[in-house]
C-alpha positions as CSV (number, residue, x, y, z in Angstrom):
1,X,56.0,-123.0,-6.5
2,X,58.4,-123.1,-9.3
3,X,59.7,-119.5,-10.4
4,X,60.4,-119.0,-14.3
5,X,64.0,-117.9,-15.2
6,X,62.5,-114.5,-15.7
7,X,60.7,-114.1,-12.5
8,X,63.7,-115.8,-10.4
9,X,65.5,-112.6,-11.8
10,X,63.0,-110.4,-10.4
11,X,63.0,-111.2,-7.6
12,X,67.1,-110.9,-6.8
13,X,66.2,-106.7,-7.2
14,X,68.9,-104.0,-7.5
15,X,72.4,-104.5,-7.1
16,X,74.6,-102.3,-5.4
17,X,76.1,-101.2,-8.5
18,X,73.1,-99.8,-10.2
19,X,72.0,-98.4,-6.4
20,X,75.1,-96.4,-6.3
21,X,74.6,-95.5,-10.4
22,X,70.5,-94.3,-9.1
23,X,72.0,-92.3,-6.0
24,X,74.8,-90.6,-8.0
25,X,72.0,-89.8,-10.8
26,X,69.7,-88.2,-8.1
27,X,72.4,-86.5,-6.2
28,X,73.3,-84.9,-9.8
29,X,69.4,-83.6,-10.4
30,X,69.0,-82.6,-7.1
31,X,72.6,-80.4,-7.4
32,X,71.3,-79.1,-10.7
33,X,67.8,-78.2,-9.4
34,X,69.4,-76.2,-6.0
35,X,71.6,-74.5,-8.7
36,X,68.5,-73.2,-10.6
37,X,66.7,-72.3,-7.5
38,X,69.6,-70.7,-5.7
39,X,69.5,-68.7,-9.0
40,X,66.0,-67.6,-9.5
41,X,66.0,-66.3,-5.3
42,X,69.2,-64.2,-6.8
43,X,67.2,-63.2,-9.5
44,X,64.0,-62.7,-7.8
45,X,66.0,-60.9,-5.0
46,X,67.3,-58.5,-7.2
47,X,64.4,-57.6,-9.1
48,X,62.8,-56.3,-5.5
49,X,65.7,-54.5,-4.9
50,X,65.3,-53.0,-8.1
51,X,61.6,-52.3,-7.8
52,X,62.6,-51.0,-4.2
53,X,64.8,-48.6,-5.8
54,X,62.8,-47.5,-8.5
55,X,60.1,-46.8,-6.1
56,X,62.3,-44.6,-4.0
57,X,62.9,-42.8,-6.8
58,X,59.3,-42.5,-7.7
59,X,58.2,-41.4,-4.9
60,X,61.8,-38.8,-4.6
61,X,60.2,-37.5,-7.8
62,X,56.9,-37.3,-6.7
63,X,57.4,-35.4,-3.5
64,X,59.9,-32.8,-5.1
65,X,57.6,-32.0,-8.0
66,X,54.4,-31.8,-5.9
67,X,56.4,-29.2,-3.3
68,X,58.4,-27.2,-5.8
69,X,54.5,-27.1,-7.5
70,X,52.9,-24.9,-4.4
71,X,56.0,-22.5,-4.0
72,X,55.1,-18.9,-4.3
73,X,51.7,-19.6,-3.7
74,X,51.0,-16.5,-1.8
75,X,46.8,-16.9,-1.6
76,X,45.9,-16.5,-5.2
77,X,47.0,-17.9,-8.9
78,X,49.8,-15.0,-9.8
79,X,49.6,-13.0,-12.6
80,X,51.1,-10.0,-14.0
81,X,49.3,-7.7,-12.1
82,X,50.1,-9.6,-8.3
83,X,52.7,-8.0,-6.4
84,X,54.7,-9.2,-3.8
85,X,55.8,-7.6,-0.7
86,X,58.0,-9.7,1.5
87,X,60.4,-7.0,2.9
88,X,58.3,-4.5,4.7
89,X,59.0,-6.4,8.2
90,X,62.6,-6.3,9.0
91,X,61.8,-9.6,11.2
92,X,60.8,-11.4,8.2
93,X,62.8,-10.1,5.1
94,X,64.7,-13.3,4.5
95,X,61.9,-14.5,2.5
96,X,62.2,-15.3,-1.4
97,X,59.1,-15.3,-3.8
98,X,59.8,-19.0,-4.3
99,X,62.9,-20.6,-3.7
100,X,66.6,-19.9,-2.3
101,X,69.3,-22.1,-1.7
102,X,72.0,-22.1,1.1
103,X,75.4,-23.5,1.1
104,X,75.5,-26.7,3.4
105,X,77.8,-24.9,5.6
106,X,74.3,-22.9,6.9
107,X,72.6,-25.9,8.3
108,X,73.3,-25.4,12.1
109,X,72.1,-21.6,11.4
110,X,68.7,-23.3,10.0
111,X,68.2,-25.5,12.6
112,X,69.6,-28.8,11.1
113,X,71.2,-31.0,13.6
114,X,72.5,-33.8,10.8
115,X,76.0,-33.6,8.6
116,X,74.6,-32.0,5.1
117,X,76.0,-32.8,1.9
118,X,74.5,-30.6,-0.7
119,X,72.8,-27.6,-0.9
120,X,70.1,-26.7,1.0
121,X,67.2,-25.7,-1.0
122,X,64.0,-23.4,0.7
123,X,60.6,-23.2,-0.9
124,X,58.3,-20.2,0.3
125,X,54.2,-20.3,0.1
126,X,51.3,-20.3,2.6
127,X,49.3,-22.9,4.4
128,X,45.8,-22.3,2.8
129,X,43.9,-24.4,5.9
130,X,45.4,-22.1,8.3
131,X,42.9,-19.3,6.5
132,X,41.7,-16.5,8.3
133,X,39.5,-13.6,7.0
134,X,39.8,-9.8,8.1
135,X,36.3,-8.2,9.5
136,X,33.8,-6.6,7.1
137,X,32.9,-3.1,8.1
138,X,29.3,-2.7,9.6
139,X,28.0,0.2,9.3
140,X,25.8,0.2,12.4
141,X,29.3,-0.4,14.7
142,X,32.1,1.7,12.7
143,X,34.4,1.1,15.5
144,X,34.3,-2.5,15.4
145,X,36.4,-3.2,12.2
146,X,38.2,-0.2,10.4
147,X,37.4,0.8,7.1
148,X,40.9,-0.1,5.9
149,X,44.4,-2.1,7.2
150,X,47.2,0.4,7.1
151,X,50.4,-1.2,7.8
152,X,52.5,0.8,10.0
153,X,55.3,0.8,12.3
154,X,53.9,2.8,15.2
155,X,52.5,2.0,18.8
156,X,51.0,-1.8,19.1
157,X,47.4,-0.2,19.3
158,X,48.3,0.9,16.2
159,X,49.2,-2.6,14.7
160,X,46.5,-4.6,15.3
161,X,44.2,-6.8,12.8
162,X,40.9,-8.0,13.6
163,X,39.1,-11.2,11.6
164,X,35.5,-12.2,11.8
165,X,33.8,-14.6,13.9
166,X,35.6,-17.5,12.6
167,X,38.8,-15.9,14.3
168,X,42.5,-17.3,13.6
169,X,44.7,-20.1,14.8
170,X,48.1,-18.0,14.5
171,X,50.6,-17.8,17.1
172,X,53.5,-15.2,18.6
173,X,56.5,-15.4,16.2
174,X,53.9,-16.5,13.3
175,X,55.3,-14.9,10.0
176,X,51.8,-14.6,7.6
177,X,50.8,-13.2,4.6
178,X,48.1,-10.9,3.5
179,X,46.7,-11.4,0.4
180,X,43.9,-10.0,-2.0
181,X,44.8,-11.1,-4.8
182,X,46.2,-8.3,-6.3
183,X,49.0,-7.7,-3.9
184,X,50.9,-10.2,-1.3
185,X,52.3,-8.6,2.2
186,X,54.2,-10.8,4.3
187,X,54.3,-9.5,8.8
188,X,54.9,-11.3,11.8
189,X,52.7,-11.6,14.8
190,X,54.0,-9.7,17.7
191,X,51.5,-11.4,20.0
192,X,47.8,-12.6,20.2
193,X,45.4,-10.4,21.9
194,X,42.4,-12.7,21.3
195,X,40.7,-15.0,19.2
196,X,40.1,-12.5,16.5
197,X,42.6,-9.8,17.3
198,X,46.4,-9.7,17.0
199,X,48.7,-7.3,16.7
200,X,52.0,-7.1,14.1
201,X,55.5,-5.9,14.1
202,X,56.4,-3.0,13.2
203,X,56.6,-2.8,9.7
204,X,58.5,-0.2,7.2
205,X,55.4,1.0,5.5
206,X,55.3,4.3,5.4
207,X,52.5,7.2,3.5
208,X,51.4,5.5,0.1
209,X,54.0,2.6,0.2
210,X,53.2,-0.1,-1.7
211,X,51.5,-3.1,-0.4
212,X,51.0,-1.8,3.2
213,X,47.2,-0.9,2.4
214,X,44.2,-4.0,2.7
215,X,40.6,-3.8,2.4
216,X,38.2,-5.6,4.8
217,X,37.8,-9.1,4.2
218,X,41.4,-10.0,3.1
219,X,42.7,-13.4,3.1
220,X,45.6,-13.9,6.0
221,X,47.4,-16.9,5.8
222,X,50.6,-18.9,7.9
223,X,54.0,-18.6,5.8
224,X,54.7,-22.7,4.9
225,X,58.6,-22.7,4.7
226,X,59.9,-26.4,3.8
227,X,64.0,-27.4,3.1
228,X,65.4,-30.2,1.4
229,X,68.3,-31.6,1.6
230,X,71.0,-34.9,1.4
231,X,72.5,-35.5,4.9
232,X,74.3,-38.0,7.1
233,X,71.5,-40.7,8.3
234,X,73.7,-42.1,11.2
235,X,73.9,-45.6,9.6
236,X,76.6,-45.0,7.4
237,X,75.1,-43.5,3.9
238,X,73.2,-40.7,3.4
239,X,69.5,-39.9,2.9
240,X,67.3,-37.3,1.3
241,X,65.3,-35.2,4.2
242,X,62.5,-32.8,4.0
243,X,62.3,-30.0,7.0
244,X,58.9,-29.4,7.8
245,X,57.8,-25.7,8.9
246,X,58.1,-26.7,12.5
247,X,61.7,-27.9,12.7
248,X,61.0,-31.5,12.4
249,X,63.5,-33.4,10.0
250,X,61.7,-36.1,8.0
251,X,63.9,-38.8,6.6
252,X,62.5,-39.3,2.8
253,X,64.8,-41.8,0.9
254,X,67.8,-43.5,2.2
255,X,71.0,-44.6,-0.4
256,X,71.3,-41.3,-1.6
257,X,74.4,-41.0,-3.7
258,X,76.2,-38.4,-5.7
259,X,73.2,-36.0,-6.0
260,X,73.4,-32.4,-7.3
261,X,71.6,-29.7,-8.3
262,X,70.9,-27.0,-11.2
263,X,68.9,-24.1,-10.9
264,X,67.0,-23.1,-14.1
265,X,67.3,-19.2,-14.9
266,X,64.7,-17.3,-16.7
267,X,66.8,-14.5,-17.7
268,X,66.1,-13.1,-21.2
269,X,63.5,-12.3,-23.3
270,X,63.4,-12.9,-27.3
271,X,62.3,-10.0,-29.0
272,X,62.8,-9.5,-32.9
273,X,65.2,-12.7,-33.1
274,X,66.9,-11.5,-30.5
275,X,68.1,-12.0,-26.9
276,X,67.8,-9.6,-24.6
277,X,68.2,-9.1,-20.4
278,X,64.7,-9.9,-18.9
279,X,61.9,-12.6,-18.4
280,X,60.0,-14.6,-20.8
281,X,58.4,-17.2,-18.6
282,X,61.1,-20.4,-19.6
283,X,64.3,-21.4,-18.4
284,X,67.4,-20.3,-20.5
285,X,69.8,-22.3,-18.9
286,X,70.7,-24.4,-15.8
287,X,73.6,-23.2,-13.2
288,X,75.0,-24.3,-9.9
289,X,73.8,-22.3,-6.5
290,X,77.0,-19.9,-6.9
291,X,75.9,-19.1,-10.2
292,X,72.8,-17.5,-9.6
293,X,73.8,-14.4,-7.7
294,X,70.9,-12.0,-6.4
295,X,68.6,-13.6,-9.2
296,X,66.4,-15.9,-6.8
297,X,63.0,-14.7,-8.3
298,X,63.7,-15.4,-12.0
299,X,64.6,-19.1,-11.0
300,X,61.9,-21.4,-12.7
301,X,62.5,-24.9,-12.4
302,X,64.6,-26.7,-10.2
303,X,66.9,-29.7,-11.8
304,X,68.0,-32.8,-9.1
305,X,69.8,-35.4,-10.4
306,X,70.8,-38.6,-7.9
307,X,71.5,-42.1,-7.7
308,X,69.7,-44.3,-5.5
309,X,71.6,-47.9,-3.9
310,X,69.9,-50.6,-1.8
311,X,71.2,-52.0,0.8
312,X,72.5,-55.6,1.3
313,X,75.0,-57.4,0.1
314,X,74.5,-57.3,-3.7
315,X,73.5,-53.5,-3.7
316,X,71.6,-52.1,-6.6
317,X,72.1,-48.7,-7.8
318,X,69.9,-46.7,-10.6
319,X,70.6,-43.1,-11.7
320,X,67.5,-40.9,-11.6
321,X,66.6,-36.9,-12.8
322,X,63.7,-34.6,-11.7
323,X,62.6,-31.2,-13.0
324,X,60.7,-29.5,-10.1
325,X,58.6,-26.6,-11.9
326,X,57.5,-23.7,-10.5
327,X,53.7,-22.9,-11.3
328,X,53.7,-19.8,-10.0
329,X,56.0,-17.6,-11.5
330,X,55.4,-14.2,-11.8
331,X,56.2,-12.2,-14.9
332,X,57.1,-9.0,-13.0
């Protein structure tokens, strides 16, 4: 068979020129379409970092505003009328109405075993599922629950409360709190005689002192005491950590950078167009730890302000503030 000019060159195919032109060509697109992958995995590697980050911070925020929410939650919602009595046991008078704050220095004193960095903030309320109710008087059996709880420093016979049939889960070296709603009285269990029986340390109360006098049926509830703090996390940075009422130190956020905090003061009162020394229920002004003296119970709100970095190679960092509100402040 006799080929046409046309189909003689058809059939000769590529030479190596235009081969090496074609493989040059593809080793070009092939270069440019690594580049563009390489940098959309940068791109899409960074932006989970980022939303890493920002969730860290989210859920920073989240934890300090729910906490600083429940301190000085003593039983009831506070108003003017609720007192609070956290002094009466000498045991357990380091207790604040809602917050205090130690230097970083204190951490081996508060059982913290890791290097701290900043401040380390306490916030004071009660447990409300460890809730135990005092006996109701029965008039058939006046001997079975007294007619009143007198708090008292005399002989342990002397200190004891009783609770209804439900009973109480509270232990030796237990600090709780009594509470009617009216008034707040923080003691200490000296030991447990029973399931519905234990007796108190000694307290200061003395004839008509305030807050050492409960009807039947009272609320008695465990003292919840949780610190947080920025520490050394052993792998070279350092992370945020919550202290739980039992000791335990629980590692929140890691790639916690220059964090600090402000304490907002509620320490005037407006009156006329005027200023004046006292409480109107908002924060004046915002000062360091050192700044706020003896003035624990008028601080409202609780300012943190932090950076957050990944980790990796190509770290990314995002600033981030929280105001931690106390709900319940008491105007008294």
């Amino acid at each position: 068979m006799i080929l046409s000019p046309r189909a003689r060159r058809a059939a000769k195919g590529y030479t190596l020129v235009e081969i090496m032109i074609a493989l040059a060509l593809g080793a070009l697109l092939l270069a440019g379409s690594l580049e563009i992958y390489s940098t959309a995995r940068a791109s899409w590697a960074d932006q989970r970092l980022g939303a890493v980050v920002v969730e860290n911070g989210r859920v920073m925020s989240q934890v300090l505003r729910s906490s600083f929410s429940g301190a000085g939650y003593w039983g009831c919602l506070p108003d003017s009328n609720d007192k609070l009595y956290l002094d009466i046991t000498p045991t357990a008078d380091t207790m604040h109405p809602y917050l205090y704050a130690n230097e970083s220095t204190d951490a081996s004193g508060l059982g913290i075993s890791r290097s701290v960095s900043s401040d380390i903030i306490t916030i004071y309320s009660v447990i409300s599922a460890s809730q135990a109710t005092t006996c109701a008087v029965d008039p058939s059996n006046a001997a079975a629950c007294p007619a009143e709880i007198v708090l008292n420093g005399g002989d342990a016979a002397d200190r004891q409360i009783s609770f209804n049939a439900d009973g109480h889960s509270f232990s030796a070296g237990d600090t709780v709190v009594l509470s009617n709603c009216s008034q707040a009285t923080a003691v200490q269990v000296a030991a447990v005689n029973s399931a519905t029986v234990l007796t108190y340390e000694p307290t200061s109360c003395g004839t008509g002192t305030p807050g050492c006098t409960y009807a039947p049926q009272t609320s008695v509830m465990k003292l919840d005491v949780r610190r947080f703090y920025v520490a050394d996390n052993g792998r070279g940075g350092n992370s945020f950590y919550l202290q739980l009422n039992s000791g335990a130190e629980v590692e929140l956020v890691e790639g916690i950078e220059n964090f600090n905090m402000r304490y907002g003061i509620d320490a005037q009162i407006e009156s006329g167009g005027s200023f004046a020394s006292g409480s109107d229920g908002s924060v004046e002004q915002y000062v360091s730890r050192s700044n706020v003296g003896g003035n624990w119970d008028k601080v409202l709100a609780v300012k943190f302000e932090y950076t957050i970095t990944s980790l990796g190679n190509n770290p990314v960092t995002r600033d981030f503030s929280t105001v931690a509100t106390i709900r319940n402040f008491r105007r008294n």
